[in-house]
N, C-alpha and C positions, 0 to 999 in steps of 0.2 A: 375800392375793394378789389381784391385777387382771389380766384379761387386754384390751389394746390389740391393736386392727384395725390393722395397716399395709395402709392402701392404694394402688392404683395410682393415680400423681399427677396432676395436669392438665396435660398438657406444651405446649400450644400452644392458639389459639385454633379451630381448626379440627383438631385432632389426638385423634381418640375411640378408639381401644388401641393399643399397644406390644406389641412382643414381649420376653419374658426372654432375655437373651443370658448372663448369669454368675448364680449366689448365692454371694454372699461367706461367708455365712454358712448354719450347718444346722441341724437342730433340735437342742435342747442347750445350743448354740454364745451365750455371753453378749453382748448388745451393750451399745455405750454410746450417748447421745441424741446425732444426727447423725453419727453413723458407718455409715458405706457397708455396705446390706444386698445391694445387688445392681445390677445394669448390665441398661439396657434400652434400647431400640431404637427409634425410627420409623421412617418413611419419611425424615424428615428429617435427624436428630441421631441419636446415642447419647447418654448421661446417668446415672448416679449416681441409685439413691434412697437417702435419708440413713434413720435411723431413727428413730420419731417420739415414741419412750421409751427408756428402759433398761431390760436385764433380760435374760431368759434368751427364745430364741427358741424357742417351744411348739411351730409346726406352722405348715410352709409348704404352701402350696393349690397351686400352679400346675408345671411343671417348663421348664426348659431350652428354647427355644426356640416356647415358647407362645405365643398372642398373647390381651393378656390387655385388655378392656373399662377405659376410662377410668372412677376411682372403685369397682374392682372389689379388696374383699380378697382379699391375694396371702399376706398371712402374718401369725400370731398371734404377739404379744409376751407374755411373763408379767411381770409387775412385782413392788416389792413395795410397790404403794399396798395401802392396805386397802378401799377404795371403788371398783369398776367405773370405768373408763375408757374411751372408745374414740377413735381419732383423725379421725372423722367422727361428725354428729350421728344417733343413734339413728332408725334409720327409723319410718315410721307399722307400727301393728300390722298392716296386712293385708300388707304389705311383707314379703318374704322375703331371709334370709343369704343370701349370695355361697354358691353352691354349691360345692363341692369338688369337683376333677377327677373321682373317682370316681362324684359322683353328676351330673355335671351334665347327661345325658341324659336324666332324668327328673324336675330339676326344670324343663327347659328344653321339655318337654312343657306341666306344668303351668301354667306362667308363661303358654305360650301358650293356654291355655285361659282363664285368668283375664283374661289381658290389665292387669292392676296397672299403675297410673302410677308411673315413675320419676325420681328427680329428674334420673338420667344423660342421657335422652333429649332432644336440642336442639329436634327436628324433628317434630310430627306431621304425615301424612298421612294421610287417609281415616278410617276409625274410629278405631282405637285403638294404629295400626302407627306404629313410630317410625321414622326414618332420618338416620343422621349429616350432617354436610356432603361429608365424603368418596363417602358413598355412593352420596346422590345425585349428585354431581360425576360418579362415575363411570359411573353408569346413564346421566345425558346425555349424555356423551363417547361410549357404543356406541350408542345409538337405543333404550335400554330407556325403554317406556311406563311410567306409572303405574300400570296396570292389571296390567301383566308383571310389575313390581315386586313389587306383594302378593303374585304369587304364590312368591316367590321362599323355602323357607322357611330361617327364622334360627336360628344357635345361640348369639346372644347371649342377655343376660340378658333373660326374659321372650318370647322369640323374636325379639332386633332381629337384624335382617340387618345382617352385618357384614361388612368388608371381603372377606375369607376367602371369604365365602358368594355373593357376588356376583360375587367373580371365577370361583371354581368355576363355580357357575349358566354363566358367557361362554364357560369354558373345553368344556365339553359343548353348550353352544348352535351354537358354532362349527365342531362338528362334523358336516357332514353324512353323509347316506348316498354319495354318491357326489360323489367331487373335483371339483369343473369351474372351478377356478383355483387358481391356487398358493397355499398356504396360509402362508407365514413370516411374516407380518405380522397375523395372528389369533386368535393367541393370548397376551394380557400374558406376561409375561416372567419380573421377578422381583419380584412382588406376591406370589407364591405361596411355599411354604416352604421352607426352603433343600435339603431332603431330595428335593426335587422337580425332575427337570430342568431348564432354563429354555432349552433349545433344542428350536424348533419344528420344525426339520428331523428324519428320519430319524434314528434312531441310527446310526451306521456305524464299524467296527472300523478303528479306526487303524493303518496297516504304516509300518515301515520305523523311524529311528531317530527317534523323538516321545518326549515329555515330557507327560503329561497336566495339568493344573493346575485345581482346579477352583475357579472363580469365587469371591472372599468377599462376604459378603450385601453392603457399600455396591456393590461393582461391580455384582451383581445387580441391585439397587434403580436406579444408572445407565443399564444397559441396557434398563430396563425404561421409563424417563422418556423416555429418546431413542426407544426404538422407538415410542410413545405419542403425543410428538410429533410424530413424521410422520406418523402414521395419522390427527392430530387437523390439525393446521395445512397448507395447500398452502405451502409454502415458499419465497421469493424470497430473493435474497440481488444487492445493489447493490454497486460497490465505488468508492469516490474514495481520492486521494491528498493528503496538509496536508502543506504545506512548515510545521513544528514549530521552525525555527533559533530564533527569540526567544522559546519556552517550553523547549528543551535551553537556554540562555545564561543566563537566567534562574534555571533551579533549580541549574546549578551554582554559582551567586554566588552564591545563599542561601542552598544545603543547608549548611552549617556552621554558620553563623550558627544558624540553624530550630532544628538538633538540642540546639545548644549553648545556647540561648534555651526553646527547648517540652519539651527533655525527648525528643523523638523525629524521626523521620528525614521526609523531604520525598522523598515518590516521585513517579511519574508518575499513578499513580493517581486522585489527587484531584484532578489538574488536568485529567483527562479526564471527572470524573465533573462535576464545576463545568460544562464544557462542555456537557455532556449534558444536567444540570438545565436550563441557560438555554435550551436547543431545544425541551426537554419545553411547558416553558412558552409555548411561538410553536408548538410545533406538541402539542396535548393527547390527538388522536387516538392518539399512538404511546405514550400513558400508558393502558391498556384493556384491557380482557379481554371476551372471547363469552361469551354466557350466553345458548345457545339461539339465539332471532333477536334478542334484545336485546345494543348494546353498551353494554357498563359505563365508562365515564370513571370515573378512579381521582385524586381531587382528591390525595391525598397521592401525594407523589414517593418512594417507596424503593427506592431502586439495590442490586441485587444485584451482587456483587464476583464470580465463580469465582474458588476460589481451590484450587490443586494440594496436595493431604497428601502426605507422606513417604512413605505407602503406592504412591502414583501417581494415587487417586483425586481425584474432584472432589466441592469443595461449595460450596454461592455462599450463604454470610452475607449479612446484608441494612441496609445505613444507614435506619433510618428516618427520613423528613420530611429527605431529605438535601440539598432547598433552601432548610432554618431554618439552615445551619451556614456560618461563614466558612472560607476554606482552611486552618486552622489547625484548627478543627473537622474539617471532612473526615480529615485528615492523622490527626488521633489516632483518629476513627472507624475507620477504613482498616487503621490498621497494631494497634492492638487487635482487631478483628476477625479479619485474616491471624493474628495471632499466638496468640490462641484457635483458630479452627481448626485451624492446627499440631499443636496441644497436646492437640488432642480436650477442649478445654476449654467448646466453644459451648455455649450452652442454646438449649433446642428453641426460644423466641421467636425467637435469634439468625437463624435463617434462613426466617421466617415473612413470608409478607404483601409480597413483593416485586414491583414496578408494572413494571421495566425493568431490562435485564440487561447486563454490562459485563465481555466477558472478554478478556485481555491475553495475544493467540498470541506475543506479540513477545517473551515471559518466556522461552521456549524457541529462540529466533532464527528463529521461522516468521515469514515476512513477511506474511500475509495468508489467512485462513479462512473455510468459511462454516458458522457456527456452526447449531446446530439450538437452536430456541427453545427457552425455558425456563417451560413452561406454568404457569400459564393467561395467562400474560404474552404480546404479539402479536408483542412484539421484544425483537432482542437484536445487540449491538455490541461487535464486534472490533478489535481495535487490535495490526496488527504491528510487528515490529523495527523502530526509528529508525536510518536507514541515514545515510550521509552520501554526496549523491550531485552530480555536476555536470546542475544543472538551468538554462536559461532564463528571465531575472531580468528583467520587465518595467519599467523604470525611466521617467521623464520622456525622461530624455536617450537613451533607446535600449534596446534589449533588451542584456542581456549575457549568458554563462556566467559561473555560481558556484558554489562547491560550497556543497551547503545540509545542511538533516539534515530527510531528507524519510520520512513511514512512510504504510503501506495503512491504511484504515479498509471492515473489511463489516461491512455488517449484514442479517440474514434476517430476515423479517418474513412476517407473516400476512396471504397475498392476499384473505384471506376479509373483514377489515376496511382493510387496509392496502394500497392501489392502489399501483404504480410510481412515480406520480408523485409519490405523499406518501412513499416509502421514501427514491426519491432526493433530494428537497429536505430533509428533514430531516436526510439522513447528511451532504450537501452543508453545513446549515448550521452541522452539528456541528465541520467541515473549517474552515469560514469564522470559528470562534469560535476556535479554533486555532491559526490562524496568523495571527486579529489580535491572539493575547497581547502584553499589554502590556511591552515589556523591561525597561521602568523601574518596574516595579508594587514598590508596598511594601506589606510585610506588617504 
């Protein structure tokens, strides 16, 4: 007999623990190789771990609703090889096992005494203190020092301060001795555990005829990004209108043809994200993110989609390098992504690493929103209902009325990098690329 480490997997590139949301299986409970041991959680996705042997499952470490360190064993497999296995490589000797829930207070002491190098850790600071990308993310997003940092202590592996730990730390920091402003916007939201409130107002007993409903963790985790983003971005939002008639003339001609030809359908989608790549490129400032007093130019273009679940919530997939594709690319980018996310089928990369954001009020018949950024991105662009309207049709021979198919476009942006003047010329020139679709374009 062998016993096999399943561990927690690498779900993203900037993604250091998950939480357990299900175990599909108990101890006892036989598995086979790639069969679903259990559902896990980021901030971003949920996800599927498969199983990385067969056998019988010995002993699970972690429970329900935990959050558990990237590369951390979460459960023992028994096999029946005759020669030791594990599904990662054997640590150095001074290296210590994944602690078991029971014990992890005390070896989470010693680790930090030792201070042992691990391969988990992305990020040193200072001596010997490790820190995620998240974490630090987040210590610069509230004013936390370096210095504040160290002292913050950790109950990850070997002592890293982890999400959990940092937000608690803000959660008590924000606390003063006595009120002298209102406080609903000072405390994160739903970073914290589900078992945890996630409203900063008073408690107060609800009369009369109500229904209580309590939040599920993605709605927590949205509340938590939007109230985040206001606290992080001063928010502007510009609005113009694109007379659209020769891009609605256009995909009606084709969409049969498209579907019946690619395999899949020709939305509106792609042809505003087309749009939007060619601005990006004449205007690259609105491709960025703050990083402190540095800004960051973002050479690759990846357009995040929002796109609406069955549940009601949102999540915005991400096209990578979505100025390498032709419309015909887009198109199948587009609608395989919508239709994974539908399905709870994304993986955690799917919504990773996005430069600019692209949500469509007009799905719902809103004519025009102002959207809240989608951080650490500086902007983000709306597109409502295409209306068919009697508009003023400047021509050679004279202005006339026409009826057109005219829709609103905002976009909010970050005053902190992104002045009025560059919000509106580039929303302006996203309008301008719009409504010089080509009618006669061949695919």
């Amino acid at each position: 007999m062998a016993i096999v480490d399943l561990v927690m997997p690498k779900l993203g590139e900037s993604i250091m623990e998950a939480t357990i949301l299900k175990w599909h299986k108990q101890p006892g409970d036989a598995i086979a190789l790639d069969e679903t041991v259990l559902e896990i959680a980021t901030d971003k996705v949920d996800s599927e771990v498969p199983s990385t042997a067969a056998g019988i499952i010995q002993e699970i470490l972690f429970n329900v609703n935990e959050v558990v360190p990237i590369g951390t064993v979460i459960a023992r497999i028994q096999t029946s090889a005759t020669q030791p296995v594990s599904s990662i490589p054997s640590p150095p000797p001074t290296s210590q096992q994944a602690p078991s829930p029971a014990s992890t207070q005390p070896a989470i002491q010693q680790s930090s005494i030792n201070n042992q190098i691990t391969t988990h850790k992305p990020i040193t600071i200072g001596a010997n203190r490790f820190y995620s990308p998240l974490v630090l993310n987040i210590a610069a997003n509230e004013g936390i020092s370096m210095s504040e940092l160290e002292k913050i202590p950790g109950s990850g592996g070997e002592g890293r301060v982890t999400k959990k730990d940092i937000l608690h730390y803000l959660a008590v920091r924000t606390q003063p001795a006595a009120v002298s402003a209102p406080q609903e916007l000072s405390i994160p939201l739903a970073r914290i555990q589900p078992s945890t409130p996630i409203l900063s107002t008073p408690s107060s007993v609800s009369s009369g005829n109500v229904e209580i409903i309590e939040m599920d963790r993605m709605r927590k985790l949205i509340a938590d990004h939007m109230v985040k983003s206001k606290q992080t971005s001063p928010h502007v939002t510009s609005f113009t209108e694109a007379d659209v008639t020769n891009l609605v003339l256009w995909r009606e001609k084709v969409k049969k043809d498209f579907e019946k030809r690619e395999g899949t359908k020709i939305t509106y989608t792609p042809l505003f994200i087309e749009a939007i790549v060619r601005c990006i490129k004449k205007f690259p400032l609105i491709n960025s993110s703050l990083d402190g007093g540095n800004i960051i130019l973002k050479k690759d273009i990846n357009i995040g989609m929002a796109t609406a679940l069955p549940s009601g919530n949102l999540i915005v997939p991400v096209i990578r390098n979505a100025d390498q594709y032709n419309m015909v690319g887009l198109a199948k980018q587009v609608n395989q992504l919508a239709d994974a996310a539908r399905q709870g089928k994304l993986r955690p990369d799917d919504t990773q690493n996005g430069t600019f954001t692209l949500t469509n009020v007009g799905t719902f018949g809103s004519l025009m929103g102002t959207p809240i950024i989608n951080q650490p991105q500086v902007a983000i662009l709306a597109v409502g209902a295409i209306k068919k309207r009697p508009v003023v049709v400047e021509t050679p021979a004279g202005d006339s009325i026409a009826i057109r198919h005219m829709m609103y476009l905002s976009m909010s942006y970050d005053h902190r990098i992104v002045d009025g003047s560059l919000g509106a010329t580039f929303l302006t020139a996203v309008a301008k690329e719009l409504e010089s679709f080509d009618a006669e374009r061949q695919l």
